[in-house]
N, C-alpha and C positions, 0 to 999 in steps of 0.2 A: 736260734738266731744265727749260728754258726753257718747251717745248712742255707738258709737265705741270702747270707752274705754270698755265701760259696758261690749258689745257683747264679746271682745277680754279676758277682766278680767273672764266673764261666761266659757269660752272653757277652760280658763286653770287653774281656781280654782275650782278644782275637789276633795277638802277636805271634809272629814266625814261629820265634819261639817254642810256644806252648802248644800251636799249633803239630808241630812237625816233631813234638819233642819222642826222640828216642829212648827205646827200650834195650837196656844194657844187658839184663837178665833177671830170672826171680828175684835174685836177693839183693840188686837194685828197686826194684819193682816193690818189695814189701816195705823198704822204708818209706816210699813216695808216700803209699800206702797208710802206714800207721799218720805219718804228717796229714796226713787228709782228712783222715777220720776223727772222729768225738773223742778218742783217744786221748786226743795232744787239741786244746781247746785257742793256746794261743798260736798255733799255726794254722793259717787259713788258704795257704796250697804250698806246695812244694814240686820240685824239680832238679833232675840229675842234668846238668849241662855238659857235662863230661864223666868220665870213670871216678878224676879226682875231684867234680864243684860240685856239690851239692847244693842248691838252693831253697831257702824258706820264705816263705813269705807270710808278714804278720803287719799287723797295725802298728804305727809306726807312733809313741809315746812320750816324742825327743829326747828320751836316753839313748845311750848307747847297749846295743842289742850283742854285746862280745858274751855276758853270762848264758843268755840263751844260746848263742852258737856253741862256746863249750857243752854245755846241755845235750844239743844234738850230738857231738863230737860222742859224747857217754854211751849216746843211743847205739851209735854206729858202731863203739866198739863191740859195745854188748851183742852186736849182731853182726860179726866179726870182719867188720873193717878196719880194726887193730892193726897199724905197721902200713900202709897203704898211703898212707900223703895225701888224705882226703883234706879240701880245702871249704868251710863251709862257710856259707856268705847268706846272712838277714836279712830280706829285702823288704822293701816298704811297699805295699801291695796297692795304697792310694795313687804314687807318686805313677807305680807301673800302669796301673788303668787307666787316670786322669791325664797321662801325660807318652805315656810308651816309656818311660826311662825306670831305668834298673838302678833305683839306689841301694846304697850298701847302707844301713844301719846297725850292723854287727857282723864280727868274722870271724872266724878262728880257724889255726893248724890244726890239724889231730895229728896225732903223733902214731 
């Protein structure tokens, strides 16, 4: 189900953004990575918008999405973005397809 979402969210978020999104190097590149794949099942894409924003995007269940951004923050240390001031931001993957806007549903500092 994940994979169809994916393929269907691909064709029709057709934003600047994701369009044009840069590659910072490998070991940006593998997080994007893991967030993408069957791995991590509530993440249904993700993106590095800068060195420090990482962005997730998942279905958005009117909580607040702060526990999963810490979640991520864990991931990143463990694959040594430890001490870097990465800023990670949840975003709601309907509101960006349906509408082009990037809402924030959860966020966290890493330390």
């Amino acid at each position: 189900m994940k994979k169809v979402l994916m393929i269907f969210f691909a064709i029709i978020l057709t934003t600047p953004a994701l369009i044009h999104a840069e590659s910072f190097g490998p070991e940006y590149d593998k997080i994007v990575t893991f967030f993408q794949g069957q791995t991590e099942p509530e993440a249904l894409d993700a993106i590095w918008e800068s060195k420090i924003v990482f962005k997730v995007a998942v279905m958005d269940d009117g909580k607040s999405r702060d526990h999963y951004a810490n979640y991520v923050c864990g991931i990143l240390y463990n694959e040594g973005f430890r001490g870097q001031g990465v800023e990670v931001k949840i975003i709601d993957i309907e509101k960006l397809a349906y509408k082009n806007k990037w809402v924030t549903v959860g966020k966290a500092a890493c330390e």
